[in-house]
C-alpha positions, 0 to 999 in steps of 0.5 A: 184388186180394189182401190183399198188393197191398192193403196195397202200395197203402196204403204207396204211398198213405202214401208219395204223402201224405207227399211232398205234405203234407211240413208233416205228420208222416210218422207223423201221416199214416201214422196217419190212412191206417191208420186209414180203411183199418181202417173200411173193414176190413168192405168186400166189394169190395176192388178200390177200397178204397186209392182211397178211402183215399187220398181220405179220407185227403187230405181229412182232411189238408187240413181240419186246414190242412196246406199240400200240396206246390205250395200258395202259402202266405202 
């Protein structure tokens, strides 16, 4: 993967959070993406690295109890 489809991935990564955490702010969740792509700044294999970012980044979202698209909120 080279860096231009790398940084792709991570706008369609923002673009995917945002549409299903629609309470969170789109630059809110566009800080937290970046900011797990630039821990993982040092990685060698770059191959998954928008994989884990989507999965870190979704996890952050979801410990700060922001309702995703399709959850029941009562």
């Amino acid at each position: 993967m080279t860096g231009d489809d790398e940084l792709l991935q991570i706008e369609r990564v923002i673009e995917r959070l945002t549409t299903r955490y629609p309470a969170a702010s789109p630059v809110d969740v566009e800080h937290i993406v970046r900011t797990v792509h630039k821990r993982l700044a040092e990685c060698r294999i770059r191959d998954f690295v928008p994989l884990l970012v989507e999965k870190a980044a979704r996890r952050e979202l979801a410990d700060s109890t922001v309702p995703a698209a399709g959850d029941i909120v009562l």
